[in-house]
N, C-alpha and C positions, 0 to 999 in steps of 0.2 A: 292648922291645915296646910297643906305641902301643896306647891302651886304645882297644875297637870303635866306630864311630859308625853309629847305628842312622839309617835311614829312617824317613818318617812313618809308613810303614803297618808296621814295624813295631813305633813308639811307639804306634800304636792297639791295636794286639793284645797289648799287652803281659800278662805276667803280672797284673797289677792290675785292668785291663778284665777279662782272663776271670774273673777273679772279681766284677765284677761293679760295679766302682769306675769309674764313667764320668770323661771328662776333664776334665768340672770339678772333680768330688770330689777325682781325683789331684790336679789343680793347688792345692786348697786343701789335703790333707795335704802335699804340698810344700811347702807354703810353712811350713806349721806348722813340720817341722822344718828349715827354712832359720832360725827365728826361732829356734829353741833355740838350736842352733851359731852362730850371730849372738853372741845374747846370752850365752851359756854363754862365748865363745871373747875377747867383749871382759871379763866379770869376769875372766877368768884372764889376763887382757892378754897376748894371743896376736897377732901378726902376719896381718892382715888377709890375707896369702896361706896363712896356716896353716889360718884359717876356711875359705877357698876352696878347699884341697886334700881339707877334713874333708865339704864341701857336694857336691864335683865325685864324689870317694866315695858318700858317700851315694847319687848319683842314678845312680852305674852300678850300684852294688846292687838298685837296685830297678825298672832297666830288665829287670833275671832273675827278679829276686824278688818278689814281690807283698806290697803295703801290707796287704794285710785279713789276710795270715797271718804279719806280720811286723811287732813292735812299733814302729814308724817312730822312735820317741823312745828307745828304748836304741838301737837302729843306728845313731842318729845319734852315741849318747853315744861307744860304739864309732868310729866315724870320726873323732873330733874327738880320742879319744885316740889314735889309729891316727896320722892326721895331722901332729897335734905331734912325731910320732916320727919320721915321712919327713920332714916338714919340718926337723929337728936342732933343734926348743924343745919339746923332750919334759917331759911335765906328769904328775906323779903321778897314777895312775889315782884316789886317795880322791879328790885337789883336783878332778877333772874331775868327777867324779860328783859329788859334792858341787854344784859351778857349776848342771850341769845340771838335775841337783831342782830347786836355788834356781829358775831359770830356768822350768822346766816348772809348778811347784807355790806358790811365794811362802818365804821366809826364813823365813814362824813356820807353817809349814805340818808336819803331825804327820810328814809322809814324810820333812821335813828332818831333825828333830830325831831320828828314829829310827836316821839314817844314825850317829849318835854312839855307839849301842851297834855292839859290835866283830863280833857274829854275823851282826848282819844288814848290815852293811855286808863284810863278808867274800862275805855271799852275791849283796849286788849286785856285788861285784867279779869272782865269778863269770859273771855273767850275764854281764857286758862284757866278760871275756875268753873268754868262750863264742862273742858275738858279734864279734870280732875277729878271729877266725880265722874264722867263714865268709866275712865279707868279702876279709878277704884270698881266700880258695878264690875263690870269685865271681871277684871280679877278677884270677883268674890271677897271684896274688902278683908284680903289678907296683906297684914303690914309682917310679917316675920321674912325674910326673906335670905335665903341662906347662898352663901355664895364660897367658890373653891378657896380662896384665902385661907383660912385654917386649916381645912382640909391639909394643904399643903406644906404648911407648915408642921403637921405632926405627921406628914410621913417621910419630912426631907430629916425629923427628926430621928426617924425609926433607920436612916440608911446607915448602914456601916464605912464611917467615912474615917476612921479612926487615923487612916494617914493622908488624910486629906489636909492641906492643912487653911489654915483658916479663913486667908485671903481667897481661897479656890471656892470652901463653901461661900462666903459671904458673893461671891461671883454666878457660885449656882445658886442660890436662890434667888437671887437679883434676874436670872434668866428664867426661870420659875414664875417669877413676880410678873415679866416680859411677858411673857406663853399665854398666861393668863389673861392681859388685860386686852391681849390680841385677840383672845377666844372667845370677846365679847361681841366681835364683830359677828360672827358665826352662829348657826344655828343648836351650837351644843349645849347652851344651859335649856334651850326646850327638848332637847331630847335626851340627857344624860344629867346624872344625881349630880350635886356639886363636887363629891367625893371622889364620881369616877372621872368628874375632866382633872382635877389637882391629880390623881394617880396619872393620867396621859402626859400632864404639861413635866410634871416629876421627871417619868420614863421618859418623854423628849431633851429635855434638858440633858439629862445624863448623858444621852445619848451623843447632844452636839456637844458637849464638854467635853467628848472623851475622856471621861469619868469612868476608869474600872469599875463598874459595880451593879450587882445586880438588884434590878426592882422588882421580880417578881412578886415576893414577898406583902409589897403594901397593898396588890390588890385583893386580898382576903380581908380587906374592912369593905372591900367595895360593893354593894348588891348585884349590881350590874355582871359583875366577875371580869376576866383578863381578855376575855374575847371581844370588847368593844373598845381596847387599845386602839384597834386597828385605824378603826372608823374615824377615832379622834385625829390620830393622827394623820389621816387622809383630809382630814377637814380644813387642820392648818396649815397643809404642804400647800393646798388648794387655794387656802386666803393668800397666803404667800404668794402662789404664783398670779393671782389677779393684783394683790398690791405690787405687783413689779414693772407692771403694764400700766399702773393709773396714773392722775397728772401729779406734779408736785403738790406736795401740801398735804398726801394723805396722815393718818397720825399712827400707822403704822410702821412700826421699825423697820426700816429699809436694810438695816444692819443683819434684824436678824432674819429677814425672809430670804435673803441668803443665802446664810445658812442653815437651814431649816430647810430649803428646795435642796441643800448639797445631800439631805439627808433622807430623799427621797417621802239711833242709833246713833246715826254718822249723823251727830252733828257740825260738822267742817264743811258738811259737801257744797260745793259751788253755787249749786242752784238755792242755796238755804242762806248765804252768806254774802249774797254780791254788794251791801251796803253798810257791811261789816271791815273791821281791820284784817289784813290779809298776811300773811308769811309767803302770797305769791308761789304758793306751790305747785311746780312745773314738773311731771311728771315726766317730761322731754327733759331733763337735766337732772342731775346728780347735787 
């Protein structure tokens, strides 16, 4: 079963807006915890599509579920261990939670070091498998989860690149691979196939390589068709120009937003949880 893809309008209406969380607010708690599972998923040295399955999770949970009643920073801890599990590089729930304080809070931070006593690290493990299983509910306990990666690869194969030579491909796809894990931050996997962002990230790339060559051609595997080119690419210019504004540290390539602008229920909630272990989720900060 294929997980739902939502329209704009009704990404505007989502759970988060009626509570009150306008699109930019969302877009910046998105991004917050696109940066945990980032960084939580490379200390555990996790496969960069394992992050992407734990990220693609997180943001259909919260196309239902709303960010102000729902700690964003354990769902995501939840996802990422969820994740490593559909993806077969399954990660002790301690080691994952552990990453993710580090991540969220700093290594000599009092919430790390707490994690060592065994009560209260018992009790965060509850919370995360508390929040494991709503997710899974949410998502209609579908673990297949299909992502642009191949996509992409079989139609950077399909390009006629015959005097390309090899260092140049191995650099476009490598920009390809970039497009992509940037497009995580965005709202494109709930609203487009995984097919037609790899056909977008494809045409972008090419585009910034100044790569003679035309991509028309690979989006007739796409259902979607060539007319939501557009959108995608309105989508990254956009992350771009908000990653060029934010503090250091984002895990966005700053390389390539760039170029890339040159080219035109709730179990978390507060009141349910005040003598529980917390991720201190502040909706006042990113």
């Amino acid at each position: 079963m294929a997980f739902p893809l939502y329209n704009k309008q009704e990404l505007l209406e989502s759970p988060s807006q009626e509570d009150g969380l306008d699109a930019a607010v969302q877009k910046r708690l998105r991004n917050s915890y696109c940066d945990l599972i980032q960084g939580a998923g490379a200390e555990l040295k996790l496969p960069q599509y394992v992050v992407a399955c734990a990220i693609f999770l997180c943001h259909h949970f919260f196309a239902v579920k709303s960010m102000r009643r729902n700690d964003r920073f354990l769902v995501a801890t939840a996802c990422l261990y969820l994740g490593s599990k559909m993806e077969d590089r399954p990660k002790n729930v301690k080691d994952v939670i552990t990453a993710c304080f580090v991540k969220r809070f700093g290594s000599d931070s009092e919430r790390v070091r707490r994690l060592k006593d065994a009560e209260h690290m018992q009790a965060v493990r509850e919370m995360v498998f508390d929040a494991e299983k709503v997710v899974l509910l949410e998502t209609g306990f579908n673990f297949i989860v299909d992502l642009p990666y191949h996509h992409a690869l079989t139609f950077l194969d399909s390009l006629p690149l015959d005097r390309v030579s090899d260092e140049q491909k191995l650099k476009l796809t490598q920009t390809v691979w970039d497009l992509i894990n940037d497009s995580l931050r965005t709202t494109l996997l709930l609203e487009y196939s995984p097919a037609a962002i790899a056909a977008g990230m494809v045409g972008l790339a090419v585009t910034v390589s100044k790569e003679m060559c035309d991509t028309g051609a690979i989006w007739e595997d796409v259902k979607e068709g060539h007319t939501v080119e557009k959108d995608i690419r309105k989508q990254m210019l956009d992350l771009y120009d908000l990653s060029s504004g934010r503090a250091r540290g984002s895990e966005v390539s700053r390389d390539h937003s760039q170029n890339y602008m040159d080219h035109s229920q709730n179990y978390a909630e507060q009141s349910q949880s005040q003598t529980r272990p917390s991720w201190n989720d502040d909706l006042d900060r990113s």
